[in-house]
C-alpha angles and dihedrals in degrees: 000000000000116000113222124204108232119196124220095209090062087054100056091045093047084051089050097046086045092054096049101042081044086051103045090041080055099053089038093055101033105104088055093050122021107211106064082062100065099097122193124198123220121186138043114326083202132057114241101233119209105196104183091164102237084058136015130218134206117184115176132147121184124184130190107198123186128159107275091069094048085061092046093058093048093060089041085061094052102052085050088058085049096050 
């Protein structure tokens, strides 16, 4: 059986690229079937502001997930187990 090196750095970019094309399909699509319009957002509504006085930091992430990028996570997923 041939052992194959699998990079986690290809992983998270072929979830991210899952997660946009899914989410871009869903909003595309998303006056002919419903469903892939519902959009839920994870992460913090409000940036988490670090003021030290001499710099300032703002850390924030916001997702909108639908399912079409769910869907699109799941076949990213996929193509990672075929490589």
């Amino acid at each position: 059986m041939k052992s194959r090196n699998r990079n986690t750095g290809v992983l998270i970019i072929l979830l991210i690229v899952g997660l946009i094309i899914g989410g871009v399909i869903g909003d595309f699509f998303s006056d002919k079937i419903e469903i892939l319009g519902r959009n839920y957002s994870v992460g913090l509504k409000t940036p988490l502001v670090l003021d030290l006085k001499v710099i300032k930091l703002t850390f924030g992430m916001l997702v909108s997930i639908n399912l079409a990028s769910i869907i699109g996570i799941v076949i990213a997923i996929l193509v990672y187990r075929k490589l």
